[in-house]
PADO-401139 format. One line per 3 residues: number of its first residue (from 1); their letters; for each residue y, x, z of C-alpha. Coordinates in steps of 0.5 Angstrom, whole numbers, plus 2048, in hexadecimal, padded with zeros to 3 digits. Example, Ala and Ser with C-alpha at 12.3 -4.5 7.8 and 13.67 -1.06 7.14 Angstrom:
1 = AS = 7F7/819/810 | 7FE/81B/80E;
// end
This chain:
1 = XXX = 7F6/7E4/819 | 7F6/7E8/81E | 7F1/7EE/81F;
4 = XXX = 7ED/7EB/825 | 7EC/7E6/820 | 7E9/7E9/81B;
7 = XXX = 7E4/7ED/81F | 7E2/7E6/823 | 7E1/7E3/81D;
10 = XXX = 7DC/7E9/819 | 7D9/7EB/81F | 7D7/7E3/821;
13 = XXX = 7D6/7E3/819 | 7D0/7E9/818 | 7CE/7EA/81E;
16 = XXX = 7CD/7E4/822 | 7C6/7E0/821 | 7C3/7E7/81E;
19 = XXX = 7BE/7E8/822 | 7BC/7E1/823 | 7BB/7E0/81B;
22 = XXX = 7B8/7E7/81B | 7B3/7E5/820 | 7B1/7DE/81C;
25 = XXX = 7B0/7E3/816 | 7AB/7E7/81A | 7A7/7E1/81D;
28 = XXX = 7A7/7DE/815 | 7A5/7E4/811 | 7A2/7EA/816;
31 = XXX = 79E/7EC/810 | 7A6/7EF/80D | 7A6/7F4/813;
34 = XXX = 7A0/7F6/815 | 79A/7F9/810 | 797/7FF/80E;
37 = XXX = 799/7FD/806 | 7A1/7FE/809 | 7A5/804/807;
40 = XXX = 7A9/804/80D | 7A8/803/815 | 7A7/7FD/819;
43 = XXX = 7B0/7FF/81C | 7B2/801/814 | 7B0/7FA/812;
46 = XXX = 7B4/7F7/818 | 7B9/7FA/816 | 7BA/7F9/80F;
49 = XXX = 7BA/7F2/810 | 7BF/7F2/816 | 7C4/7F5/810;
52 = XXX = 7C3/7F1/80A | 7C3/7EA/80F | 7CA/7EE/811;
55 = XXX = 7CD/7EF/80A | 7CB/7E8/808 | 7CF/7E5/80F;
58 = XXX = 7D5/7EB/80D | 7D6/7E6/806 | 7D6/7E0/80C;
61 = XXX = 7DB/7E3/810 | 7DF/7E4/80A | 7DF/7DC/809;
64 = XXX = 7E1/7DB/810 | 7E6/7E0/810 | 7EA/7DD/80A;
67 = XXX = 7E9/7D6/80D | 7ED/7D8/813 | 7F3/7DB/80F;
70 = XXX = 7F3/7D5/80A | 7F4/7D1/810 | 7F9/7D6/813;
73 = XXX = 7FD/7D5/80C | 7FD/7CD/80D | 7F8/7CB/808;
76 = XXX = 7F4/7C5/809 | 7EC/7C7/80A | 7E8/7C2/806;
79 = XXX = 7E0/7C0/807 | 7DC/7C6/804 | 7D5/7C1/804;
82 = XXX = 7D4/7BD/7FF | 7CE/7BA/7FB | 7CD/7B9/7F4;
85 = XXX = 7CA/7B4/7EF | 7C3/7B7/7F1 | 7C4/7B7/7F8;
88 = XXX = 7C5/7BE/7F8 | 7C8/7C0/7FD | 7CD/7C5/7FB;
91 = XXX = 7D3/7CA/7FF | 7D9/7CC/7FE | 7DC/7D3/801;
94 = XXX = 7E3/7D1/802 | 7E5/7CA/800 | 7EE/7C9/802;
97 = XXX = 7F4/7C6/7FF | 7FA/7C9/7FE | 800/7C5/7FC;
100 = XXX = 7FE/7C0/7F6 | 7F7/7C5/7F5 | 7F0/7C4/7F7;
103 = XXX = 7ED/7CB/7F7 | 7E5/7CD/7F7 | 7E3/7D3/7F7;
106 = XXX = 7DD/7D6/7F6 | 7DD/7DD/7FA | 7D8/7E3/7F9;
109 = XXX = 7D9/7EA/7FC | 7D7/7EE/7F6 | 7D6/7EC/7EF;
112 = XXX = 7D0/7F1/7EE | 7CA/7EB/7EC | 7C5/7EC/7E7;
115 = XXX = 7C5/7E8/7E1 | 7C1/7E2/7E4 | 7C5/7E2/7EA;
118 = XXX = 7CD/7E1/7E6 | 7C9/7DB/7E2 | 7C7/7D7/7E9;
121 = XXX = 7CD/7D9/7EB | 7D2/7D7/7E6 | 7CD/7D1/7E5;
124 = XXX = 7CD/7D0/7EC | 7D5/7CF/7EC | 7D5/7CB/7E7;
127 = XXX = 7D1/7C5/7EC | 7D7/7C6/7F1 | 7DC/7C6/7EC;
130 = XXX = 7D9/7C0/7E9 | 7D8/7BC/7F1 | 7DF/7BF/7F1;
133 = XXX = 7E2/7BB/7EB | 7DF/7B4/7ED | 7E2/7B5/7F4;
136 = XXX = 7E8/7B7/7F2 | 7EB/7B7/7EC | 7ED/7BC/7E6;
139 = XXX = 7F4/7BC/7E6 | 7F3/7BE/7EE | 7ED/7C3/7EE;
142 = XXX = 7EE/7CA/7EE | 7E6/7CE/7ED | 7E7/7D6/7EF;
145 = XXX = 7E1/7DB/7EF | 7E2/7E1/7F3 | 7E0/7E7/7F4;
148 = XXX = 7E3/7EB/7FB | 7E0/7F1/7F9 | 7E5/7F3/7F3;
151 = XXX = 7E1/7FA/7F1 | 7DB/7F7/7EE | 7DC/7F2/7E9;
154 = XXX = 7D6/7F3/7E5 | 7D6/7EC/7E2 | 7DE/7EA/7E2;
157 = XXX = 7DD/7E9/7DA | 7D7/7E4/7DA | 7DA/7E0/7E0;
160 = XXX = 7E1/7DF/7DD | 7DE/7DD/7D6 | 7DB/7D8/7DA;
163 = XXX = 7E0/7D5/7DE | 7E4/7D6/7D8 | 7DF/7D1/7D4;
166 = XXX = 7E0/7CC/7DB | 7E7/7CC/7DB | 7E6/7CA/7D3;
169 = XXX = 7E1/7C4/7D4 | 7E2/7C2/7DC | 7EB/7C2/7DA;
172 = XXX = 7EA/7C6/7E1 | 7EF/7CC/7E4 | 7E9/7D1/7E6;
175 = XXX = 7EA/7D9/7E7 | 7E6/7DF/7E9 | 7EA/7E4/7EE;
178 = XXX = 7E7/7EA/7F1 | 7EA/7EE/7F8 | 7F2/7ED/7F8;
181 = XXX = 7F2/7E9/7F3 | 7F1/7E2/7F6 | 7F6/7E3/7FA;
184 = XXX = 7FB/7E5/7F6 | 7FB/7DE/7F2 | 7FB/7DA/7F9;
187 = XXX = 801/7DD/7FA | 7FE/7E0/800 | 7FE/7E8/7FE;
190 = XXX = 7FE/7EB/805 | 7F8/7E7/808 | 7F4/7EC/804;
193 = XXX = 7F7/7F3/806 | 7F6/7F0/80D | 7EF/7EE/80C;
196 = XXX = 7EE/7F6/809 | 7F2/7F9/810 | 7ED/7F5/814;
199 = XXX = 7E7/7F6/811 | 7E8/7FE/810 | 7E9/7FE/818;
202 = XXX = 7E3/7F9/819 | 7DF/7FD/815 | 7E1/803/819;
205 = XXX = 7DF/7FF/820 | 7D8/7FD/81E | 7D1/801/81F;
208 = XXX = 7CF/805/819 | 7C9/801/819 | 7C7/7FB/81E;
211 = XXX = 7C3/7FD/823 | 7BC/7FA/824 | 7BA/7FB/82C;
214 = XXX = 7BD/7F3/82E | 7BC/7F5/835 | 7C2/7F9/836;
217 = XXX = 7C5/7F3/837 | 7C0/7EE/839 | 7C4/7E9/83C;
220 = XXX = 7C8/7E9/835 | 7C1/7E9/831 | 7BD/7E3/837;
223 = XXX = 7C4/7DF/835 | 7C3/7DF/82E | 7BB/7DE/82D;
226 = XXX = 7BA/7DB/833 | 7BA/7D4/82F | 7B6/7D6/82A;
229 = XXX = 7B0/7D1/827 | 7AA/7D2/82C | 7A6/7D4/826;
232 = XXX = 7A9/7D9/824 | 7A9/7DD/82A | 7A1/7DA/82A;
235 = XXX = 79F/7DE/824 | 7A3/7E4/826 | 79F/7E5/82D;
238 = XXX = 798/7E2/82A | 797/7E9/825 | 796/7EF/829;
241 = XXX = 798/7F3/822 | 79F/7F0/822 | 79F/7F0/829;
244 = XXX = 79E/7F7/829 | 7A2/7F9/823 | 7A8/7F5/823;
247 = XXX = 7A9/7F1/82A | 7A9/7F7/82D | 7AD/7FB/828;
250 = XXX = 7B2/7F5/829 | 7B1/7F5/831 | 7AF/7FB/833;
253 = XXX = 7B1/7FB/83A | 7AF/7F3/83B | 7B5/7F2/83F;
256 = XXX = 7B7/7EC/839 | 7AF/7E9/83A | 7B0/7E9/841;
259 = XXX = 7B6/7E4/841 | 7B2/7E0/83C | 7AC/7E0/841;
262 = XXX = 7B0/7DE/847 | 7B3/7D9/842 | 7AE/7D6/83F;
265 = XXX = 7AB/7D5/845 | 7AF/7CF/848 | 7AE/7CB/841;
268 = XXX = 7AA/7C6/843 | 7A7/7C5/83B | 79F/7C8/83B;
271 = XXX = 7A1/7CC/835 | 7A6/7CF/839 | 7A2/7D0/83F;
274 = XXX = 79D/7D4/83A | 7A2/7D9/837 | 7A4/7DB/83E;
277 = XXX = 79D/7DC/841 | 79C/7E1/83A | 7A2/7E4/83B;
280 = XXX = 7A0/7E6/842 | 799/7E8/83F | 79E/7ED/83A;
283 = X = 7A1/7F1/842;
// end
């Protein structure tokens, strides 16, 4: 895989549909962002949630990133969705086959979850092992539980006793792999010595923290939120706090709610007709 790639990949992975998801947020829980019982300003709680969506889309990226490399190897991408028994609907990080082997992986960033987390973890992998087997089989099944982070390794004892015991009572090849590890077993050990490159110059790349005033780049932001639900933007113009203290922290410059205006404008639905007349109140 190539760097541009890589970077396509993150970059679409993390930052893409930030601010829209963020926006849904606010609309839904206003009360998390603004009050006198909070420790931290109306733009420090922005910011805090823009980073945690971040950390948890950089394990999403991971996921696509591998899926990418497995299909450069020639390996066979698999269905990851399926339902069990109970009609749960059940998703499985990366799903291939690789010779007479049929892989699932459970992937994780790090394995620094609490005691509660690693039983609903392993727990979990075992519905997707189960759904697994009646699909395809034990003889051709091969369960990974993997970690990418190969520093943290918090619960490893735990969760290869458990594995251990699924092997025994399944009749079922499982492992667990943390960082370089997994790579080494497939045979593919120099995908993660690229994967570490790319990533250390990716890093180097990004802002040291996302920035916060969307009307920078307002044809971009107007591109990304314009087809987000009427209500959402119903309930962020409607609340002259929120308005004041969040919509305004986002878009101080109004350049982004402008090109809303003018957009709305030419919808013919009444709600949207609605909306560009209070954003025109709000110039």
């Amino acid at each position: 895989m190539n760097y541009n790639l890589f970077k396509q990949i993150f970059n679409e992975t993390i930052f893409e549909k930030s601010k829209a998801d963020l926006l849904e947020k606010i609309s839904n829980s206003p009360s998390r962002y603004i009050g006198l019982f909070r420790p931290t300003k109306p733009k420090a709680k922005i910011l805090q949630n823009l980073l945690q969506s971040h950390e948890i889309r950089f394990g999403d990226a991971f996921e696509h990133v591998f899926e990418e490399y497995l299909k450069i190897k020639g390996c066979t991408i698999l269905p990851k969705r399926f339902t069990n028994v109970n009609g749960d609907i059940l998703n499985i990080d990366q799903c291939f086959k690789k010779g007479n082997k049929i892989y699932f992986i459970e992937q994780k960033v790090r394995d620094d979850h609490d005691s509660t987390k690693k039983r609903g973890q392993i727990q979990n992998f075992e519905k997707k092992l189960d759904v697994m087997l009646s699909k395809y089989g034990e003889k051709e099944l091969v369960g990974v539980f993997y970690f990418i982070d190969p520093d943290l390794v918090k619960n490893k004892n735990f969760y290869s006793d458990e594995l251990s015991k699924m092997t025994n009572d399944y009749n079922v090849e499982t492992h667990i792999f943390y960082g370089k590890a997994l790579f080494d077993y497939l045979g593919y050990s120099y995908i993660w010595h690229e994967i570490l490159e790319y990533l250390a110059i990716w890093k180097k790349e990004i802002p040291d923290l996302p920035e916060i005033n969307f009307d920078l780049d307002a044809e971009h932001t107007f591109n990304e939120i314009k087809e987000l639900k009427p209500l959402v933007f119903r309930k962020l113009l409607e609340n002259e706090e929120i308005f004041n203290e969040i919509v305004l922290t986002l878009f101080p410059e109004k350049k982004t709610l402008k090109l809303l205006h003018q957009y709305y404008s030419q919808k013919e639905e009444t709600i949207y007709k609605t909306i560009a007349t209070k954003l025109y109140k709000r110039f």
